[in-house]
Structures are given as structure tokens and as C-alpha cells.
N, C-alpha and C positions, 0 to 999 in steps of 0.2 A: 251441626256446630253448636245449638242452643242448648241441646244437651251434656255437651262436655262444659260447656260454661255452667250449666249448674251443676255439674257434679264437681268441678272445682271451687264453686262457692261453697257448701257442702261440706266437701271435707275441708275446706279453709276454716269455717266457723265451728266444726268436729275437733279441727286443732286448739283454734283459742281457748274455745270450754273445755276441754280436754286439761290443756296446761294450765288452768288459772287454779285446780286445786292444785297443782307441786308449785303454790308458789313458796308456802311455810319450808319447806321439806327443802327449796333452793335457798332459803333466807339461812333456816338453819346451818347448810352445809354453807356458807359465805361467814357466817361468823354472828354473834349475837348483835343487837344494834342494827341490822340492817331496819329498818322501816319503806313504807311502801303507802301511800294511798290510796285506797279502795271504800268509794261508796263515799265518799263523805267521811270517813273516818282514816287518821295515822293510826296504822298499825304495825307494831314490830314483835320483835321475840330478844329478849334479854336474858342475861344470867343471872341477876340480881334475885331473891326471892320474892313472892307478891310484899311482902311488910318492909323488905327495902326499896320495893319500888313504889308502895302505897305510903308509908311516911317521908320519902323523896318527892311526891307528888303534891301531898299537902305540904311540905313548905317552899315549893314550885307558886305551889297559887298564891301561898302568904305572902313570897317576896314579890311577887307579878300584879299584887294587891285586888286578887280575885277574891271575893269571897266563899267561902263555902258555906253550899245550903242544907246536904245533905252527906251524910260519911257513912262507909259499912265494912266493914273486914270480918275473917277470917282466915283458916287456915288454907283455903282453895280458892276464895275472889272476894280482890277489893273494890269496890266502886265510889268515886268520889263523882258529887255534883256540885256546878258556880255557876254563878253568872257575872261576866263580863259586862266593864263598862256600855257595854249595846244593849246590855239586858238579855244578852244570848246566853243558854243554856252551855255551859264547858262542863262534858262528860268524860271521867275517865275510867275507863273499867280495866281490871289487872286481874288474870287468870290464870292456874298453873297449867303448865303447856309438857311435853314431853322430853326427852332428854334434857331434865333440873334447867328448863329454859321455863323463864312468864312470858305469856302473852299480854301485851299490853295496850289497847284502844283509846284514843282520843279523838275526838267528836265537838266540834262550836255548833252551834243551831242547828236547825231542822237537816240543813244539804253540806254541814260540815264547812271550814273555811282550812286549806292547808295549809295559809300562811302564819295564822294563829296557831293553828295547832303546833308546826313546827318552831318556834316559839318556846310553848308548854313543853315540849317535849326535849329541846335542848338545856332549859332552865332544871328539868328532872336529871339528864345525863350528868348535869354539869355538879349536881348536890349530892351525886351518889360515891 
């Protein structure tokens, strides 16, 4: 009996890791916009390009009155950094992703905060 309990933990935990890469690949097929929480960070996949989603971003923080401390773009990844009135680190990183979709990461401090972040990330949908 001990034995079939761990071979069903096993392939239980084979399954999770298994599924947690198709998760981009289910967001995509649902539509762009979906986001997800993983690790500390909002992450989605949009259709906007990185420069409208990286100039939607900085004035996300101008009007949310974050400052920004550092800026970087190009043609494949933008990353913006602020800090929030806590003095928390707000990280954004924008990256081109696969079928003309960006990836797009938002990050508050060290262990992430999803309620700020979702926040940030409705103030960017809502300027695009």
C-alpha cells in the first residue's frame, strides 16, 4: 500500500512540473491579456509591441506618481525600474515573445506584492 501512495505522489508532482511550462502556450491560446502570478512576479503576454507597451508603462508610473530610477529599451527588451512610496523596488521588464505577442513582468520588492502590481498593470492596459 506505501508503495502505490508514492507512486501517486510522484506522478502527482511529474504532472504539476510537467504543466507549469504550457502555461504561456494556454495564456496564449485564451487570448493576449491573460496574466498569471508566478514567483513574485505579474506576468502576461500581450499584443501591443515592446515600445507600446514600454512607453504605456512609463506613463503608468508618471500618473501612479512612481518615480523612475532607471529606463532601457530596444528593439527586443524594455525594462523600467521605481520605487514606490515604501521605497520598494517596481520592476518592469517587456520582452518580444512569440507569435507578435510581448512578454511582459512586473515585480514590487524582493518577494513581489500582487496587489500593487496588479494596479501597475491595469493603469498600463488602460493607457494603451
Amino acid at each position: 500500500m506505501r508503495k502505490v501512495q508514492v507512486l501517486l505522489m510522484v506522478l502527482l508532482v511529474g504532472m504539476v512540473v510537467g504543466l507549469g511550462g504550457c502555461f504561456w502556450a494556454v495564456a496564449a491560446g485564451a487570448g493576449a491579456g491573460t496574466y498569471a502570478f508566478v514567483k513574485g512576479d505579474l506576468e502576461t503576454m500581450e499584443r501591443e509591441s515592446v515600445e507600446e507597451l514600454y512607453n504605456a508603462a512609463l506613463a503608468a508610473l508618471e500618473e501612479l506618481k512612481i518615480p523612475v530610477i532607471t529606463k532601457s529599451q530596444d528593439a527586443l527588451v524594455a525594462q523600467i525600474e521605481g520605487r514606490n512610496a515604501e521605497d520598494k523596488k517596481v520592476a518592469i521588464k517587456i520582452e518580444v515573445a512569440e507569435n507578435e505577442l510581448s512578454k511582459m513582468s512586473i515585480r514590487i520588492g524582493m518577494f513581489g506584492d500582487q496587489e500593487q502590481s496588479k494596479v501597475i498593470y491595469d493603469k498600463i492596459k488602460a493607457l494603451l
